[in-house]
C-alpha positions as CSV (number, residue, x, y, z in Angstrom):
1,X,16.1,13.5,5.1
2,X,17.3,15.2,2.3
3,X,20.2,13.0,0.7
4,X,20.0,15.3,-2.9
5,X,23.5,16.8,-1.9
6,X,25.1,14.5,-0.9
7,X,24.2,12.3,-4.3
8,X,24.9,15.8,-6.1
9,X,28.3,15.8,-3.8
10,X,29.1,12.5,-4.8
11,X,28.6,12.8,-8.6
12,X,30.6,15.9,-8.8
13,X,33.6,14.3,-6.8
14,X,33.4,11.1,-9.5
15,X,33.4,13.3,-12.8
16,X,35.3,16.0,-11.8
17,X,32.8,18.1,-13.0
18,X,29.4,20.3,-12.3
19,X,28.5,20.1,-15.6
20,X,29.0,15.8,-16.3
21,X,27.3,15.4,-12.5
22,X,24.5,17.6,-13.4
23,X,23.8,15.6,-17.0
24,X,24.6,11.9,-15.4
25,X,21.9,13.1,-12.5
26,X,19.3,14.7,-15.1
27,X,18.9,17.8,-13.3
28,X,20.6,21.7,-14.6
29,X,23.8,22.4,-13.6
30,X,22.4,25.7,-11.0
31,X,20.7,23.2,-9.0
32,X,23.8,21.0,-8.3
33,X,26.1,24.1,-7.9
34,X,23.9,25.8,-5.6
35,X,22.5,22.8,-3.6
36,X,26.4,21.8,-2.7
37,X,27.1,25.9,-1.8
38,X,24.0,25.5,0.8
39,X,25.4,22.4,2.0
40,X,29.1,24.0,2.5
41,X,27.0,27.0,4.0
42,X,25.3,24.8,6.7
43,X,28.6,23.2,7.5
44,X,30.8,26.0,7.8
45,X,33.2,24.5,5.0
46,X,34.4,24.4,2.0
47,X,34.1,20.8,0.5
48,X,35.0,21.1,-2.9
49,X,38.6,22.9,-4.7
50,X,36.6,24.6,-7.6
51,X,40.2,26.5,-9.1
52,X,41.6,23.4,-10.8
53,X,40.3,22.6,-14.1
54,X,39.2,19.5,-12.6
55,X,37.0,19.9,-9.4
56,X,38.2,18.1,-6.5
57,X,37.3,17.3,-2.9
58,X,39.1,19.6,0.2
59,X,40.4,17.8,3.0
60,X,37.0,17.7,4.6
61,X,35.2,16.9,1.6
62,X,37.0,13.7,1.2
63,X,36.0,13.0,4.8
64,X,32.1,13.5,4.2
65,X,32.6,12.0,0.9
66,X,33.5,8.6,2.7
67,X,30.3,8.4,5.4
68,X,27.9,9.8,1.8
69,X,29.0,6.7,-0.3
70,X,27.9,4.7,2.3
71,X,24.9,6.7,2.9
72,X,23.4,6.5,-0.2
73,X,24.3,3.1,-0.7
74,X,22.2,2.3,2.5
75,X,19.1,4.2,1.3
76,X,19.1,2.7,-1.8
77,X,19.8,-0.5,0.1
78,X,16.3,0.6,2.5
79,X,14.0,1.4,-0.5
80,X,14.7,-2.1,-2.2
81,X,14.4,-3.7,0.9
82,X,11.0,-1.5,1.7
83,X,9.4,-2.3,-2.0
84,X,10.1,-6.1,-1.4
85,X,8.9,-6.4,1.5
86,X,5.5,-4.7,-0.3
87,X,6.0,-7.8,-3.0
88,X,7.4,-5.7,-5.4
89,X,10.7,-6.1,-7.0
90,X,13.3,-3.9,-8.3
91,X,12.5,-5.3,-12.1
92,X,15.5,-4.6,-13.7
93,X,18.8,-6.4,-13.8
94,X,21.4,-3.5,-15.6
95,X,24.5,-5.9,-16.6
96,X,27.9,-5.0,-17.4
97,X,29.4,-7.8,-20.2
98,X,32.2,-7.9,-22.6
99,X,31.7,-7.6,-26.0
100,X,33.5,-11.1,-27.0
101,X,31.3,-12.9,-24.3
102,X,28.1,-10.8,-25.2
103,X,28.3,-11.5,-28.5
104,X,29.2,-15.6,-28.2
105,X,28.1,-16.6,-24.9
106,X,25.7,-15.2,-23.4
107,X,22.9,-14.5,-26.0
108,X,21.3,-17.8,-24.9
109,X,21.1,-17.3,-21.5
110,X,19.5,-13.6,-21.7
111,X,17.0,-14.9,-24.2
112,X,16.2,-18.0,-21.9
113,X,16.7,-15.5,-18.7
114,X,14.4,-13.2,-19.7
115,X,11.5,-16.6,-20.9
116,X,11.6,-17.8,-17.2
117,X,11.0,-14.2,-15.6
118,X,9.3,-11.8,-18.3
119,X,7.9,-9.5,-16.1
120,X,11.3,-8.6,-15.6
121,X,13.8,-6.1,-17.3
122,X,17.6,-7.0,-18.5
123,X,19.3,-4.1,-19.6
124,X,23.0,-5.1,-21.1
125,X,26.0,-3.0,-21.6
126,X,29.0,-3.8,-23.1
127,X,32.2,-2.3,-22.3
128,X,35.9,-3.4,-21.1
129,X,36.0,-5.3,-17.6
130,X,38.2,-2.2,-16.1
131,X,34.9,0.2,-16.9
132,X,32.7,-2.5,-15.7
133,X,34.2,-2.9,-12.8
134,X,34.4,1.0,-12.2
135,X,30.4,1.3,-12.8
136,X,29.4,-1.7,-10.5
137,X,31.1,0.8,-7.6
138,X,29.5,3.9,-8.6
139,X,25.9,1.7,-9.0
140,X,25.4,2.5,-12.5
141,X,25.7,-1.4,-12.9
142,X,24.0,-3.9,-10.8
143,X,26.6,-6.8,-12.0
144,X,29.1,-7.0,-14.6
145,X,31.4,-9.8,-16.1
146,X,35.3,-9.7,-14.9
147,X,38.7,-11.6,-15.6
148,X,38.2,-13.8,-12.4
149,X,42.2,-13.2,-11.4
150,X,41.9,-9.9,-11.1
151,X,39.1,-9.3,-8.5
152,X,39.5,-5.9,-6.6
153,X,38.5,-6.3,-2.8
154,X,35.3,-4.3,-3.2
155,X,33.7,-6.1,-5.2
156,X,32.1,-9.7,-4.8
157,X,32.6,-12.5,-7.4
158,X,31.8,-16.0,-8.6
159,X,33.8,-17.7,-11.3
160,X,31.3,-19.6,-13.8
161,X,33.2,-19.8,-17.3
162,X,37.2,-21.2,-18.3
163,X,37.7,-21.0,-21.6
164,X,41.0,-20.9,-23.9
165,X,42.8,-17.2,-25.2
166,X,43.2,-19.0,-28.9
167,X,45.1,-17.2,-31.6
168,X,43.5,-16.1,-34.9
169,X,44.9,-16.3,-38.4
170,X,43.7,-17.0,-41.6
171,X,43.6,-20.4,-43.4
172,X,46.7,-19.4,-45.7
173,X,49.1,-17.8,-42.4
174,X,51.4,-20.2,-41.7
175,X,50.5,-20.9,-38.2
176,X,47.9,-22.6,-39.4
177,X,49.7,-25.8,-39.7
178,X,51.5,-25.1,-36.9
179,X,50.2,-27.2,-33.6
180,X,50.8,-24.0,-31.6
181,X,52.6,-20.5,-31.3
182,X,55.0,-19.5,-29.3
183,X,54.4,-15.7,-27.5
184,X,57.5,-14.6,-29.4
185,X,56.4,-16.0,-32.8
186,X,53.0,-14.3,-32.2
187,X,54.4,-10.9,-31.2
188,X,56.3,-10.7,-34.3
189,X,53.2,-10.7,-36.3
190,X,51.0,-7.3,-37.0
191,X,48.5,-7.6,-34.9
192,X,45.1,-6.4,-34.6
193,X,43.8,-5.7,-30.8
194,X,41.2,-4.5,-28.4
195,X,41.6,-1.3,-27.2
196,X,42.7,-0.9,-23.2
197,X,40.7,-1.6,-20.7
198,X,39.2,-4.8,-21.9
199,X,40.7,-8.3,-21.1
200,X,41.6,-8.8,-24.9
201,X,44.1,-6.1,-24.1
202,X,45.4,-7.2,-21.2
203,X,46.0,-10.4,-21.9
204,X,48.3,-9.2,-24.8
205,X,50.1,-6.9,-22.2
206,X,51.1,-10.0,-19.8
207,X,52.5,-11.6,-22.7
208,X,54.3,-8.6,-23.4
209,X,55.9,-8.4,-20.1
210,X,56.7,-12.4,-20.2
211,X,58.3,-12.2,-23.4
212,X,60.3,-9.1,-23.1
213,X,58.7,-7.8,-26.7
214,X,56.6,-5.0,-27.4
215,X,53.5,-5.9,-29.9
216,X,53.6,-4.5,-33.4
217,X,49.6,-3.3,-33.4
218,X,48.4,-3.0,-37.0
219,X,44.6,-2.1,-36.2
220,X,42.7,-1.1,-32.7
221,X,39.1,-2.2,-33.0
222,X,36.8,-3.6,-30.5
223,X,34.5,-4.9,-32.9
224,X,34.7,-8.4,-33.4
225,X,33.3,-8.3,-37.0
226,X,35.6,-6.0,-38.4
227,X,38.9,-7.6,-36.4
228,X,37.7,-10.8,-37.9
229,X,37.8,-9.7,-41.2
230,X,40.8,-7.6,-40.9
231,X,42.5,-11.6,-40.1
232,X,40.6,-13.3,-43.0
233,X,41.8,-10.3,-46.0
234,X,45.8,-11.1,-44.1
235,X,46.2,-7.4,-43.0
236,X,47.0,-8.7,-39.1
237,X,46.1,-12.0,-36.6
238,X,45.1,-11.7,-33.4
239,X,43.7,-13.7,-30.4
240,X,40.0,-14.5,-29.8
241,X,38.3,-17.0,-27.1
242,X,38.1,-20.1,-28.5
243,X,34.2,-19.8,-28.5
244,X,34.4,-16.7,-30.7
245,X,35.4,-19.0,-33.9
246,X,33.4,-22.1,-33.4
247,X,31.9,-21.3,-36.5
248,X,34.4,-19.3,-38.5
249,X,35.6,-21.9,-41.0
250,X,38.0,-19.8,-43.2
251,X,39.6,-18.7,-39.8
252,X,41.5,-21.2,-37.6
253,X,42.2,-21.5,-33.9
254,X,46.0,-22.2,-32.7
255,X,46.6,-23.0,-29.4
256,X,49.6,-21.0,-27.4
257,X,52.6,-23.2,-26.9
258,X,51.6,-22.3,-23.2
259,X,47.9,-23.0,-23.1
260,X,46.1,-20.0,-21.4
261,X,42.9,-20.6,-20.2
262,X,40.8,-17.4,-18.9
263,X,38.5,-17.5,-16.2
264,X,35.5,-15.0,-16.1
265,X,33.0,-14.2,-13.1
266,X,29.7,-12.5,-12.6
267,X,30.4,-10.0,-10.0
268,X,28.6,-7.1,-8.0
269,X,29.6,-4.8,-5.1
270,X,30.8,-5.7,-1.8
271,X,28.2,-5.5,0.4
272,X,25.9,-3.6,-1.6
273,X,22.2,-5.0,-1.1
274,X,20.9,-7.3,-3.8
275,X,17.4,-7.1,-5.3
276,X,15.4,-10.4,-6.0
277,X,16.3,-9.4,-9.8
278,X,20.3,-9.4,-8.9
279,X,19.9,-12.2,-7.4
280,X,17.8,-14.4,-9.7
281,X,20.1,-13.5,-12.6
282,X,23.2,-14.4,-10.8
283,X,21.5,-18.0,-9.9
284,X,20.2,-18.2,-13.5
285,X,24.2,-17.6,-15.0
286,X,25.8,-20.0,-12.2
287,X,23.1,-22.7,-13.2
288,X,23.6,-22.2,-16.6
289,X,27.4,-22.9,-16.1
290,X,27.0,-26.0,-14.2
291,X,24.5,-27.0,-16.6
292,X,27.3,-26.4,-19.3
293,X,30.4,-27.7,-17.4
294,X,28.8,-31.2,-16.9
């Protein structure tokens, strides 16, 4: 069987979009717009509203949409299965991670990862856990790290890190000889923050909504080496996990008058079939945690 339009069907429905399905799918645009009208011809319906500016499923699209998801995910599901079973492998792991973690964390454990099984592939992303979490459902990521509060009830997920939301200042703020901050005493401070979607982000929002305050935001970056530097040269502060400034010694850690401690998982979709690669990496990580805990 065929399953090209449907995957085509799928793509469009997810981008909105002949054009962004045909690029993500590597195939022209013609082929995906005529594929889908052959499909729409063989069913007697229209499946797709093509006079928005945004294309979007009819009625009956949205039910074939449903049983195609699953579809595909099955045949991908059958080929992995199928190649195993020859003794092959899927030999590649495509991970989703955070840059704070990817950056501080988990360096160590892809380079140590990657010694025990060479003959196999890691390709790492970083982006916000919201997008991760968005492109483990769509398959564009195999697993992807996730605030571990916050799991949706499609996807499956393991906790395997706690560590504390610290905030950052330089050595000559005045929280630094402070033993901690209070959310109000840190929202009244220009702030340099993540951009939304990540869990830096977040984070600052609940405190937000606890305190009543809105947060005075300085800078946007999500690059760690620039926020840091923004702190040390006194033009904001902001909040890190602890393990970002284990070695920062001209920036200092403060505790939260309210300790918060944020817990991360490895995740992957709900009943979505698991290749030996998956599954090996997500052992390696849980190992590596306990390994770390004790």
């Amino acid at each position: 069987m065929d399953i090209r339009p449907l995957r085509y069907l799928v793509a469009v429905a997810d981008l909105g979009s002949f054009t962004l399905a045909a690029e993500r799918l590597g195939v022209a645009q013609p082929a995906v717009s005529m594929s889908i009208r052959n499909m729409e011809k063989q069913l007697g319906l229209s499946l797709l509203d093509r006079g928005e500016k945004r294309v979007k499923p009819t009625a009956e699209g949205a039910i074939l949409l449903e049983h195609a998801r699953r579809i595909l995910d099955e045949t991908e599901a059958a080929e992995l299965a199928l190649n195993e079973a020859r003794g092959l492998t899927k030999g590649e792991v495509r991970i989703g991670i955070p840059s704070m973690l990817g950056s501080y964390y988990f360096p160590p454990i892809l380079m140590a990862f990657k010694h025990r099984h060479q003959n196999l592939n890691l390709a790492v992303f970083e982006d916000g856990t919201r997008s991760i979490q968005k492109k483990i459902r769509e398959g564009t990521l195999d697993v992807g790290v996730i605030v571990a509060d916050r799991v949706p009830n499609d996807l499956e997920a393991v906790s395997f890190l706690r560590e504390e939301m610290v905030v950052c200042v330089p050595q000559d703020h005045p929280f630094a000889e402070q033993e901690f901050v209070t959310y109000e005493e840190f929202l009244q401070e220009e702030l340099v923050l993540f951009k939304e979607g990540y869990f830096h982000r977040e984070f600052i929002d609940r405190i937000c909504e606890k305190s009543g305050m809105e947060p005075r935001v300085a800078f946007e970056s999500n690059l760690i080496p620039l926020t840091k530097s923004i702190v040390r040269q006194g033009f904001g502060i902001t909040v890190f996990l602890k393990l970002v400034l284990k070695d920062e010694p001209d920036l200092v850690a403060v505790p939260f008058k309210e300790p918060v401690f944020l817990d991360m998982s490895i995740a992957w979709k709900k009943g979505a079939y698991q290749s030996i690669a998956d599954r090996a990496f997500v052992d390696f990580l849980l190992e590596h945690a306990e390994v770390a805990a004790d």
